[in-house]
C-alpha positions in Angstrom: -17.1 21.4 8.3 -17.6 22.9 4.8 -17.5 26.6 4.3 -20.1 28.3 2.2 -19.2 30.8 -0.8 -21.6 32.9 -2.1 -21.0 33.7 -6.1 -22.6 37.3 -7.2 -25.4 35.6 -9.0 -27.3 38.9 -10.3 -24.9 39.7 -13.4 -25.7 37.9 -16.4 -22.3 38.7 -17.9 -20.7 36.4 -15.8 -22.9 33.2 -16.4 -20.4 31.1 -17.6 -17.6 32.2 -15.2 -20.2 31.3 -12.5 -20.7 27.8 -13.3 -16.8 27.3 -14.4 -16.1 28.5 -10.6 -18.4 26.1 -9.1 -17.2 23.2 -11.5 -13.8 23.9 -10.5 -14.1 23.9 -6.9 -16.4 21.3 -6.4 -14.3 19.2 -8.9 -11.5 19.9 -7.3 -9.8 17.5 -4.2 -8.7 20.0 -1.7 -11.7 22.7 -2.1 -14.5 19.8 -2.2 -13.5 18.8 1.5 -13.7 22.8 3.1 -16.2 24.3 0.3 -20.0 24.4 -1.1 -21.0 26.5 -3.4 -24.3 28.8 -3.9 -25.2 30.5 -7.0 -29.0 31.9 -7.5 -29.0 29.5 -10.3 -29.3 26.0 -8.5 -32.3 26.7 -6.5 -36.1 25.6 -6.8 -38.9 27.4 -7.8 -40.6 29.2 -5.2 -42.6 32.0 -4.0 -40.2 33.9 -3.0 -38.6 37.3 -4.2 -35.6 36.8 -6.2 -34.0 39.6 -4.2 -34.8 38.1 -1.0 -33.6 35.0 -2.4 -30.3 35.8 -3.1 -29.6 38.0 -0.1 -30.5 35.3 1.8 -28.1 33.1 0.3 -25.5 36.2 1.4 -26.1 35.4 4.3 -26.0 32.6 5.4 -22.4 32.1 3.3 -19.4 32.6 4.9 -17.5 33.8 1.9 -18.9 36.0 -0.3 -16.8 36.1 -4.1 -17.9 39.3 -6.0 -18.0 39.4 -9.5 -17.3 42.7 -11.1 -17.6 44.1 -14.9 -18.7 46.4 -16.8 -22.5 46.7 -16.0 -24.0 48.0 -12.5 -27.3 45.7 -12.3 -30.6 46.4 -11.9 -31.3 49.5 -9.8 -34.6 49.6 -7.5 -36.2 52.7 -6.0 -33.6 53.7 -4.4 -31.4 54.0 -6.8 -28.9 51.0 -5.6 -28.3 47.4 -7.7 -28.5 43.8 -6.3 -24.6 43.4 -6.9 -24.2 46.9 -4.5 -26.6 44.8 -2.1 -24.9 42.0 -2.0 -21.7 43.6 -1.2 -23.3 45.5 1.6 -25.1 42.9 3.2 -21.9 41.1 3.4 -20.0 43.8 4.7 -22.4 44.7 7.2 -22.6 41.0 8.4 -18.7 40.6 9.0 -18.5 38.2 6.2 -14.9 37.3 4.5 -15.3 39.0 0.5 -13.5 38.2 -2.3 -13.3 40.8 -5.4 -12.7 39.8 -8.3 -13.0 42.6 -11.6 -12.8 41.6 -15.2 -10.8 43.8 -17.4 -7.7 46.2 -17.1 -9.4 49.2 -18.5 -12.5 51.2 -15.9 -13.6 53.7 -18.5 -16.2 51.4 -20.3 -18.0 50.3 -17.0 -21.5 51.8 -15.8 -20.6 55.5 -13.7 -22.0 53.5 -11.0 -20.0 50.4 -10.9 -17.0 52.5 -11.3 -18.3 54.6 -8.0 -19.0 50.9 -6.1 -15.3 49.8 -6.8 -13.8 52.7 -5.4 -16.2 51.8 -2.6 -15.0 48.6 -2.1 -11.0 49.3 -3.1 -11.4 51.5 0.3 -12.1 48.0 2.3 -10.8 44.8 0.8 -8.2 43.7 -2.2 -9.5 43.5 -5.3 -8.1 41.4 -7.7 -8.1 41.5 -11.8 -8.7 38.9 -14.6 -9.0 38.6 -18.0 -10.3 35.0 -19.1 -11.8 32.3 -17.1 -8.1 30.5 -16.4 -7.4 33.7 -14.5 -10.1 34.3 -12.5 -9.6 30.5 -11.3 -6.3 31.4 -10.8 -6.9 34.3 -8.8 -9.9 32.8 -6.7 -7.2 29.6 -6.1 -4.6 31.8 -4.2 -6.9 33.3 -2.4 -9.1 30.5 -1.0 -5.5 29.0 0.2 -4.9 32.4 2.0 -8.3 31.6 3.0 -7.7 28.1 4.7 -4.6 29.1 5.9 -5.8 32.1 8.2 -8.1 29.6 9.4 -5.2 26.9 10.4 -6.4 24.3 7.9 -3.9 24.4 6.0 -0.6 25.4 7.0 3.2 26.2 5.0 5.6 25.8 8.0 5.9 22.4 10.5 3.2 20.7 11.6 4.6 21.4 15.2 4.6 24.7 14.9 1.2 25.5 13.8 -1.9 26.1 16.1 -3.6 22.9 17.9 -7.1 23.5 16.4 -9.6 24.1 19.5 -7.2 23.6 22.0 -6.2 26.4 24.9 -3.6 26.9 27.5 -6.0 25.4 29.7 -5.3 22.3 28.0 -1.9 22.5 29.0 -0.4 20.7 32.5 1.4 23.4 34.4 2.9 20.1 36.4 4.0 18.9 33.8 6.1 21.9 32.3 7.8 22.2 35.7 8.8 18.9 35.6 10.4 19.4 32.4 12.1 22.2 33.1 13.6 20.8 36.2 14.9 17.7 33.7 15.9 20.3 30.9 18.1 22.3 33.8 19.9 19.6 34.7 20.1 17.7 31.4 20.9 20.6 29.6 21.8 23.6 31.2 18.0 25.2 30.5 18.4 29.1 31.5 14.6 29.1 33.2 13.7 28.1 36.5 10.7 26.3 37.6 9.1 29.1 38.8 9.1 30.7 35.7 5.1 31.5 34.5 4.3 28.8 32.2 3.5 31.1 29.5 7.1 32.3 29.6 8.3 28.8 29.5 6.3 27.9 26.7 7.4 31.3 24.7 11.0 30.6 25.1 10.4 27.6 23.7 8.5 29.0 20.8 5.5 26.6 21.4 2.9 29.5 21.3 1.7 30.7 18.0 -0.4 34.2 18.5 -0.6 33.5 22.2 -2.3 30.0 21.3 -0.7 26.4 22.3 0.9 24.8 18.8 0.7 21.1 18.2 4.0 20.5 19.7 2.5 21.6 22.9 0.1 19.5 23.7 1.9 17.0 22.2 4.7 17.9 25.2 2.8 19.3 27.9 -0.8 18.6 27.2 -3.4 16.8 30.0 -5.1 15.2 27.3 -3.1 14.9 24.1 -4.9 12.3 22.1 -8.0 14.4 22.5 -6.9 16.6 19.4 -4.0 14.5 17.9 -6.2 11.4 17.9 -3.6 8.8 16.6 -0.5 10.5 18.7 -0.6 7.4 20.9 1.7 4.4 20.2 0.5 0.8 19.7 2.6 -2.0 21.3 2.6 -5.5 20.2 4.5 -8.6 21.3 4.2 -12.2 19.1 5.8 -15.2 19.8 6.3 -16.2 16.5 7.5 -14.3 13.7 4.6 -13.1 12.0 1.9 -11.1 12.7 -1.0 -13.3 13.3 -4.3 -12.8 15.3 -5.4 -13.1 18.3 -2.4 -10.9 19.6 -1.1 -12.3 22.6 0.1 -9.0 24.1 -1.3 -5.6 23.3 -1.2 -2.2 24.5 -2.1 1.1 23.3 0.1 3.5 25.6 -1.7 7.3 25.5 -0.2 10.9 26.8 2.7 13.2 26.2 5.6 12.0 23.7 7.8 12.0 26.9 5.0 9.3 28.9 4.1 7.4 25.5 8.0 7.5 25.2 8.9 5.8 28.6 5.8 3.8 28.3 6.6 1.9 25.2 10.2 1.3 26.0 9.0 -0.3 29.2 7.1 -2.6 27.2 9.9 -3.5 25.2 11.8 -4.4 28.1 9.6 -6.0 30.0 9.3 -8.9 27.1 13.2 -9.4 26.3 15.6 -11.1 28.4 17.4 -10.0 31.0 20.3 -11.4 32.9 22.0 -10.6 36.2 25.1 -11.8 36.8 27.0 -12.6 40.1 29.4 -10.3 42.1 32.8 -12.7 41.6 34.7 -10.0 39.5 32.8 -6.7 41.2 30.9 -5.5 44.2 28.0 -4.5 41.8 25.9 -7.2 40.3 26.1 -7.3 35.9 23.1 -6.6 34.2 22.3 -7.2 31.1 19.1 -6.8 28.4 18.9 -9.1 25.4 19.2 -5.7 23.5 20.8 -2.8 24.8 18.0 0.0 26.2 19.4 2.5 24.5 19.0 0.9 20.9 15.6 0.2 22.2 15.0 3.7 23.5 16.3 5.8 20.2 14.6 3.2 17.8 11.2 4.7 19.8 11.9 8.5 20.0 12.9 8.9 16.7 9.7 7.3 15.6 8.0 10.0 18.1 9.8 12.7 16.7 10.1 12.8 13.4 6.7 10.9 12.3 4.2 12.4 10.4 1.3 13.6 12.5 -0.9 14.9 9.8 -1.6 10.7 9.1 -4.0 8.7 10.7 -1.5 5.9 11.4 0.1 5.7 14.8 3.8 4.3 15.9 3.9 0.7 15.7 6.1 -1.1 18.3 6.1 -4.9 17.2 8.5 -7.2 18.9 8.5 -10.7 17.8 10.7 -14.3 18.6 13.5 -12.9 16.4 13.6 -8.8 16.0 11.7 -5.8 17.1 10.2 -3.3 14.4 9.0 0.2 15.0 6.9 1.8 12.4 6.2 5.4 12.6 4.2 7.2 9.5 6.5 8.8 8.1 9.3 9.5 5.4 13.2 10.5 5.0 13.5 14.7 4.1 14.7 15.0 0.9 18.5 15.5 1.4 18.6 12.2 3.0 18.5 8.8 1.9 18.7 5.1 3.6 22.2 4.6 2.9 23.3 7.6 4.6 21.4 6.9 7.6 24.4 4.6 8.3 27.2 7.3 8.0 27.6 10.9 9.6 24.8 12.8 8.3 23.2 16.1 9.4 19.6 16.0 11.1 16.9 16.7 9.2 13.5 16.9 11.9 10.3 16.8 10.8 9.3 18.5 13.9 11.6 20.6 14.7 9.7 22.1 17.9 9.2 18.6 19.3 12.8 18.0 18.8 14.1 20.2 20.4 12.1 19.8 23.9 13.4 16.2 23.4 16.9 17.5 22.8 16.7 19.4 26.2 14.8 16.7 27.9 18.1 14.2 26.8 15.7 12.0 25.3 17.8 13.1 21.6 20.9 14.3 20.6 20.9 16.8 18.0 23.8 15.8 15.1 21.9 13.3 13.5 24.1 10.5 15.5 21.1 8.8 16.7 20.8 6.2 13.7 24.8 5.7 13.9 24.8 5.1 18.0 22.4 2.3 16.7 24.4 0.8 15.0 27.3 0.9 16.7 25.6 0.0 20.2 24.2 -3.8 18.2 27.7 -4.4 17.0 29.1 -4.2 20.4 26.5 -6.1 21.6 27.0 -8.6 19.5 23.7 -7.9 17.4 23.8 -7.5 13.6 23.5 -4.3 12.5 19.4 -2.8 12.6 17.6 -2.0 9.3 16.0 0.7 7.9 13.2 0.9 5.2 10.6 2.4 3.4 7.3 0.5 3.6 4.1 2.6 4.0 6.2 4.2 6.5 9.4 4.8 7.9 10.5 1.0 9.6 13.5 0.1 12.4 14.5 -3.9 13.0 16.7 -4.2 15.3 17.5 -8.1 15.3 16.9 -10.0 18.7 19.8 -13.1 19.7 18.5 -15.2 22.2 21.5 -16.1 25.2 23.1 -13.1 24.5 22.2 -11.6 27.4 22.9 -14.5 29.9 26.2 -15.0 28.2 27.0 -11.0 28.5 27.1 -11.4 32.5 29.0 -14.5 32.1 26.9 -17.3 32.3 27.3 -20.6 30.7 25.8 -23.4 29.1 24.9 -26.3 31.0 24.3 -28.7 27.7 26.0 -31.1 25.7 27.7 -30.2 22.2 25.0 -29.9 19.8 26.8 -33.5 17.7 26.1 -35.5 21.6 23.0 -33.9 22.2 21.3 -33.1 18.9 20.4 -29.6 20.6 21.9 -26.3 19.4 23.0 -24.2 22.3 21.5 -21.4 21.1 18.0 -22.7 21.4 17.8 -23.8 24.7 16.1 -21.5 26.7 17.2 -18.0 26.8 19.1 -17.7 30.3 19.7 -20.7 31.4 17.6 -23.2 30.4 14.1 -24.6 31.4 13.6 -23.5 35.1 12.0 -26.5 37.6 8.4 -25.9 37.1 9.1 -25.8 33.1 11.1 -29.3 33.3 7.7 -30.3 35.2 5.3 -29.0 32.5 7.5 -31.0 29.9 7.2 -34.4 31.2 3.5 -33.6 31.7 3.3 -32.7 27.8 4.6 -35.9 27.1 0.8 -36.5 26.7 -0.8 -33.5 24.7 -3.0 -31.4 28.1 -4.8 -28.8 28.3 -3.6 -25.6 30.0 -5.9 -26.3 33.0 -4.1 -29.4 33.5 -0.5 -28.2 33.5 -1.6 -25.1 35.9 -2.4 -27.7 38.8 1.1 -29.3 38.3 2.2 -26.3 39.7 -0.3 -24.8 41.6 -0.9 -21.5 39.3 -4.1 -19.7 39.3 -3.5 -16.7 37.2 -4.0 -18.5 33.3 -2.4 -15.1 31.9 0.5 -14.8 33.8 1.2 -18.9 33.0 1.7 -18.6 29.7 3.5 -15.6 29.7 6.1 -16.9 32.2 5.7 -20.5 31.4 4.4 -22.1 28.3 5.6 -18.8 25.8 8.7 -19.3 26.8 8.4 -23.1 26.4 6.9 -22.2 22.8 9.5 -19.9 22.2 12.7 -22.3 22.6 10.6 -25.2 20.3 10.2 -27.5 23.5 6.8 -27.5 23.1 3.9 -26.9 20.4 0.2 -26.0 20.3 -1.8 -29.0 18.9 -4.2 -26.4 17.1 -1.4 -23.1 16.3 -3.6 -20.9 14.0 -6.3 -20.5 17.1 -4.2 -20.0 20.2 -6.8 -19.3 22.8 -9.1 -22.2 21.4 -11.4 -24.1 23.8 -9.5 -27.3 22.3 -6.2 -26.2 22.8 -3.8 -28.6 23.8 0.2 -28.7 24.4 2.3 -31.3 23.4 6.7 -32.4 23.6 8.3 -31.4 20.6 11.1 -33.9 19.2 13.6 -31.3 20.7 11.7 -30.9 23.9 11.8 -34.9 24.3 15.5 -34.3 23.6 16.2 -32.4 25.9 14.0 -34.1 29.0 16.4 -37.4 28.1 19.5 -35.2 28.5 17.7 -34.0 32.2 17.8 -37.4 33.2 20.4 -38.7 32.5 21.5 -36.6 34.7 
């Protein structure tokens, strides 16, 4: 939507100010995108009036920027000018006026003009210039006021400004409750669930004039993505390393940054390897992820917290055969850099409102040791330690190590050394090794087949569900290979041994 200002057009001593104001602002980057400007000037001949011209163009502005000087204007019968007119139409039609008047010194201007200021200094600010550069000046400050009061433009966090078009209605009462119930027991959270929401949502300053800020309905709204359109996070998995079309697995996960949260580390999860271990040293059963949840988990909220939500770009969750990467639009603060992600270092939120419902919610801590618990969690894991960057966005790799969850319950490999067996042991499978149905879908790719062919072999019916749990797996650990690679879902797709697969099928039976 573009707002329409209305330029005094009737006083010829402010021709060239005229033009230079509309120059300016529809030259201009910011104003161009929220402004259009009228002046009596620009339009057609016609029959009409001039006067009924340009009061018509009053109103049907939404700003109207007054010109002052020294002369009054034309009078008609009545004794009144088309400047006064114009001013009154505007007042009388609830329209937002800006004043501007040319000169320090009132005692040259027209008896009249001097009696229509005093008019006007009774209702609005008016606002002095001497030159053209001021006037710009002064009509800048005052269209950012302008934008500002209207919640396009804002000084303070994103989170904290109002959701444009959005109500309390648009709020989940449920799901405040339920957030308070986690936020009592998480963190000690004074209210009760009983508490009116509105009270709820004061305390925790995500009400702005009585209206629901950004931060909540990105927290408690029924419908999030319905005014923060990319607020969603996009979830990819690849079995290679690269990105590379079609995606095999893709998900975009919609709702509250608690659900979009949970949602995506599910995802995560679900596609790395996990290992469960027997009960010989303890009643309870070891369990063990490929990487540890929590890197998982902080790697996510931190891109749900302190991304920039003004950009069009959503959180990227990309897990491939060797690392995961999050992406999150966003930058470091100022006072802090990449390398001091890695030490002790004070936090810095972008969204300060949203972090701290996180906080309470025990999704965050609130020292900054988030990017340090990282690290620390990989290296005693195992895992090198994840990297940051700065590309187009703020980036988090956490480095995947296949086995290293099997072996972190205790599990062993049942090869050969890699000199007797020409296999490393580290890319054999990811648990512990080819399961039956796999061994069978080797020696049937012995002969390059089509996936139709292998289902039968094992009486599978679901296609998707076979090459998630059979032949990307087989993919993954090099034991087999697509005859056409750069079109995985091509009608002449075909699977064939690998030199390594082979390998490993003579090692089988030998045995």
């Amino acid at each position: 939507m573009k707002y329409k200002i209305f330029i005094s057009s009737v006083q010829k001593e402010f021709k060239d100010e005229r033009k230079a104001l509309k120059d300016y602002l529809h030259g201009d980057a910011l104003f161009s995108r929220f402004f259009e400007v009228f002046l009596f000037e620009d339009l057609p001949a016609s029959d009409r009036h001039p006067n009924q011209a340009y009061l018509d163009g009053v109103k049907k502005s939404d700003i109207y920027l007054g010109l002052f000087g020294d002369e009054y204007g034309v009078i008609d019968k009545q004794g009144v000018s088309s400047t006064h007119k114009e001013f009154l139409i505007a007042q009388q039609l609830g329209k937002s006026r800006l004043i501007f008047v040319k000169g320090n010194n009132d005692n040259s201007r027209d008896p009249k003009m001097q009696g229509l200021m005093r008019a006007v200094g009774k209702q609005v600010i008016r606002r002095r210039f001497q030159s053209t550069s001021e006037l710009i000046t002064s009509v800048y400050a005052s269209l950012v006021d302008y934008l500002v009061t209207k919640g396009l433009l804002r000084f303070g966090p994103f989170d904290a400004a109002v959701c444009q078009g959005a109500t309390l209605k648009d709020l989940s009462a449920e799901k405040i409750r339920k957030f308070v119930g986690v936020a009592r027991d998480a963190r000690g959270f004074p209210l009760r669930e009983s508490t009116p929401d509105k009270e709820i949502l004061e305390h925790l300053n995500l009400l702005n004039k009585g209206k629901p800020t950004n931060a909540a309905i990105l927290l408690f709204g029924k419908e999030p993505q319905r005014f923060l359109i990319s607020s969603d996070i996009k979830c990819a998995h690849f079995h290679g390393t690269e990105v590379h079309k079609p995606i095999p697995f893709y998900q975009v996960y919609k709702g509250t940054v608690f659900e979009i949260t949970d949602q995506a580390l599910n995802f995560v999860l679900s596609k790395i390897d996990l290992a469960v271990g027997t009960r010989e040293k303890s009643v309870q059963a070891p369990v063990e992820y490929e990487i540890p949840p929590d890197v998982v988990r902080e790697a996510i909220v931190n891109a749900v917290a302190h991304r920039d939500y003004t950009s069009n770009g959503s959180v990227q969750v990309m897990l491939f055969s060797d690392r995961l990467e999050v992406w999150n639009p966003g930058a470091l603060p100022p006072s802090l850099t990449l390398d001091k992600l890695r030490k002790p270092h004070s936090s810095v939120p972008a969204n300060p409102l949203l972090a701290e419902s996180l906080y309470l919610a025990k999704y965050i801590e609130r020292m900054g040791t988030g990017t340090g618990d990282m690290i620390q969690d990989c290296i005693n894991a195992g895992l090198p330690e994840p990297d940051f960057s700065l590309t187009d966005g703020f980036v988090t790799t956490v480095h995947r190590k296949p086995g290293r969850a099997f072996e972190a319950v205790g599990g062993k490999r049942e090869i050969e050394s890699s000199v007797q067996s020409g296999i490393q042991e580290d890319q054999v499978g990811t648990k512990s090794g080819p399961s039956r149905d796999q061994v069978e879908i080797l020696s049937k790719c012995k002969q390059e087949s089509k996936i139709g062919e292998l289902m039968k072999i094992i009486s599978r019916t679901n296609r998707t569900k076979f090459r998630d749990q059979v032949l990307n797996p087989l993919i993954e650990d090099k034991l087999i290979e697509m005859t056409v690679p750069d079109k995985p879902r091509s009608s002449q797709q075909k699977y064939r041994l690998t030199k390594k697969g082979a390998e490993y099928l003579k090692k089988q039976s030998k045995r």
